[in-house]
Structures are given as C-alpha cells and as structure tokens.
C-alpha positions as CSV (number, residue, x, y, z in Angstrom):
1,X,125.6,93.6,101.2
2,X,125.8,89.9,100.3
3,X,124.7,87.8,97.7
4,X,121.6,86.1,99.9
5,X,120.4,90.0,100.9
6,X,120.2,90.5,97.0
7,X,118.1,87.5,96.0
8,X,115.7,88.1,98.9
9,X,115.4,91.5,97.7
10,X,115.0,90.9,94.3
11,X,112.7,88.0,94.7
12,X,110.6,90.8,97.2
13,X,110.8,93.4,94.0
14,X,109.2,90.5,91.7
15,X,106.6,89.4,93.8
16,X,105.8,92.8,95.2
17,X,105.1,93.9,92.2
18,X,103.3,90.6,91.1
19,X,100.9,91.0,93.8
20,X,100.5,95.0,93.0
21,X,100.1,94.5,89.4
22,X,97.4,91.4,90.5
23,X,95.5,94.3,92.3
24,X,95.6,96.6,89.3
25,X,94.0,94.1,87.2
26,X,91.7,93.4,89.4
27,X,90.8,97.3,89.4
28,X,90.9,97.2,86.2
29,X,87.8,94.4,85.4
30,X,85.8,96.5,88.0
31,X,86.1,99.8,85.7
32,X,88.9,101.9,87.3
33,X,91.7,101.7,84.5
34,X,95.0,101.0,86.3
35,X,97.0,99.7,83.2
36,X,100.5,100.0,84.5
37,X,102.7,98.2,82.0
38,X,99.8,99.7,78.9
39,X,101.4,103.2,80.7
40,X,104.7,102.7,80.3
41,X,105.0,101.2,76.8
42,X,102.5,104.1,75.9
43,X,104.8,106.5,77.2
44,X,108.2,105.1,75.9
45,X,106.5,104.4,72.6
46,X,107.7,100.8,72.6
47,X,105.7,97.1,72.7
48,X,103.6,96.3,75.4
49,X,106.0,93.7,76.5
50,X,108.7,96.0,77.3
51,X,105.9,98.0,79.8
52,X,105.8,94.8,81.7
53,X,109.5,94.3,81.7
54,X,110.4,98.1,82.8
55,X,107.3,97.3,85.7
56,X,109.1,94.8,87.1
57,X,112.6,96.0,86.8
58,X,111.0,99.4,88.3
59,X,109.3,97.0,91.2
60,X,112.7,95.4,91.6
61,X,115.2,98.6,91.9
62,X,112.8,100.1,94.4
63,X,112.9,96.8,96.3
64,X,116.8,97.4,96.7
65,X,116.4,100.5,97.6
66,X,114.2,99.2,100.4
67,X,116.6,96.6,101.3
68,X,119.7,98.4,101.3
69,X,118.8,102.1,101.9
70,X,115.7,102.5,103.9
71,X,114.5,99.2,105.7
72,X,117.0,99.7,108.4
73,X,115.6,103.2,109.2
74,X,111.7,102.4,109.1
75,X,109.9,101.7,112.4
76,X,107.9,98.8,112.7
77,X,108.1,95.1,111.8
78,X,108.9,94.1,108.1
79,X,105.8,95.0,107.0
80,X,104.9,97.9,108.6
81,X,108.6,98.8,107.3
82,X,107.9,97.9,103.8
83,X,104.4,99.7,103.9
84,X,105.6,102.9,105.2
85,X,108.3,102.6,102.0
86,X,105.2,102.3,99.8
87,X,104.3,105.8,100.3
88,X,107.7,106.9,98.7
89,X,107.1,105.0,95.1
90,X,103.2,106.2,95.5
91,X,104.5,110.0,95.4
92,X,107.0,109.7,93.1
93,X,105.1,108.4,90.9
94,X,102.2,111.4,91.5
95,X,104.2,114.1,91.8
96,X,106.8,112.9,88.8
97,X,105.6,110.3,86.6
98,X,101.8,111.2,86.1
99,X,102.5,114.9,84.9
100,X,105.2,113.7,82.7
101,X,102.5,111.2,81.4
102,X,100.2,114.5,80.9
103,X,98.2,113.0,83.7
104,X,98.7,115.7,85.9
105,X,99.9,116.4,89.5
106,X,98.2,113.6,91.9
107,X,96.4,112.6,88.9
108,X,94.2,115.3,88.6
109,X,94.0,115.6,85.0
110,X,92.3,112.2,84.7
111,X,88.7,111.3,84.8
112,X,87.9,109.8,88.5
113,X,91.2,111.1,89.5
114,X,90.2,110.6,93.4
115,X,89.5,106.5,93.2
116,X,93.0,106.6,90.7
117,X,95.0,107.9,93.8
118,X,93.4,105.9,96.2
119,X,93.7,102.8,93.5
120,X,97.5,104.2,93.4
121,X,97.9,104.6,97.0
122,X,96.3,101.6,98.2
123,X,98.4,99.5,95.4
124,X,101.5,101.1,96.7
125,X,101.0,100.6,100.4
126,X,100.2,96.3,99.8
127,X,103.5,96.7,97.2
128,X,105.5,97.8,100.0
129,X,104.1,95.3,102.3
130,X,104.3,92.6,100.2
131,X,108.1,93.7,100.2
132,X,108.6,94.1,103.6
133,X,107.3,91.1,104.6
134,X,109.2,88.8,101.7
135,X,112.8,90.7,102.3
136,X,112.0,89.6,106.1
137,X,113.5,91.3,109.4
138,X,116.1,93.6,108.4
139,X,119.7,92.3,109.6
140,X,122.1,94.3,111.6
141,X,126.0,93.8,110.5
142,X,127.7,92.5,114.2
143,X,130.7,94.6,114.2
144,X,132.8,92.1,116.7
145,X,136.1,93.3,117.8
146,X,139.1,90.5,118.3
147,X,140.3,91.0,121.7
C-alpha cells in the first residue's frame, strides 16, 4: 500500500459519497425521505454537522476497504468492481444499521419501506461505482526476482 493508492482511495470515499449523498437529496425534494447525515446525528444524539462528518468518514473507510481489500478480487472493470462492492455497504446497512435505528430489517418498519430499499440500493450501487471508477484499475504488485 502506498501513499498515491491512499489519496486515490480516499478522494474515491469523498466523492463517492458526494455523488450518493447528491442522489439522496435529490430523493429527498421528490418525497422519499433519505436523510442520511439527519440519521446519524439522530441516532448518536449529536449536531447535525457531525452526521455529515461521520457520512463521509463512513464513505471514506469503506472506500479503503474497496481499495485494499476487495477491488482486487471483484470481476469486471473498475466500475463494475466498485458497483458489485456497493451491494456490501447496502446490506450492512439493512441488515445492521436500520434495526439498530428501530427501522427494522430491510427497512421494513418504515412507511414506503420498498422505494427506501430501492432508494438504498440504487444509492449504493452509483456509490460503489462512483468509487470504482475514481480509485481506477486496480494495480497488481510485480514481484520481480534479481537474477
């Protein structure tokens, strides 16, 4: 891991999630609450500010993860890579964050709970892909041998 695969990765995290939390809004104006940072600063009890900070830092760790875990074992180009990733933040965050958020498994607790997973799912799918593609072609390590 080198300093260059970081910033590519981080700067994928940031605008991965700027482009997410774009979509959200968007959702949002059209009647389908998608509040993501109002979620988070609900749930920790803390100023709305710090829901958008722990967005992005959330958007950003899971970006590494993609860089330095998974990206070399996804099929596909960067952003079929990234895309297929998406689906790993999109379940974590339905099976584990919305019960703990008393929203229930998959969402099921809240009104319109169908378009929120598909709002989720399509939101996670363009997050990853948005990562993919920023992060770029993954880059295999040449393990050269002096002769």
């Amino acid at each position: 891991m080198n300093a260059k695969d970081v910033l590519r990765a981080v700067l994928a995290g940031v605008v991965g999630t700027a482009v997410m939390t774009v979509m959200t809004l968007m959702a949002s104006a059209m009647g389908l609450p998608m509040d993501i940072p109002g979620m988070l600063s609900g749930f920790m009890q803390v100023p709305v500010f710090v829901g958008w900070l722990a967005h992005f830092m959330i958007g950003v760790v899971f970006a590494l993860v993609y860089a330095f875990g998974l990206a070399s074992q996804l099929p596909g180009g960067p952003v079929v890579k990234g895309a297929l990733f998406g689906l790993i933040p999109f379940l974590l965050a339905q099976i584990m964050v919305m019960p703990m958020m008393g929203m229930g498994l998959f969402t099921s607790n809240a009104p319109n709970a169908l378009l929120l997973v598909m709002g989720s799912l399509m939101g996670h799918l363009v997050y990853g892909g948005v990562v993919g593609a920023v992060y770029g072609p993954v880059r295999v390590a040449s393990h050269s041998k002096a002769a």
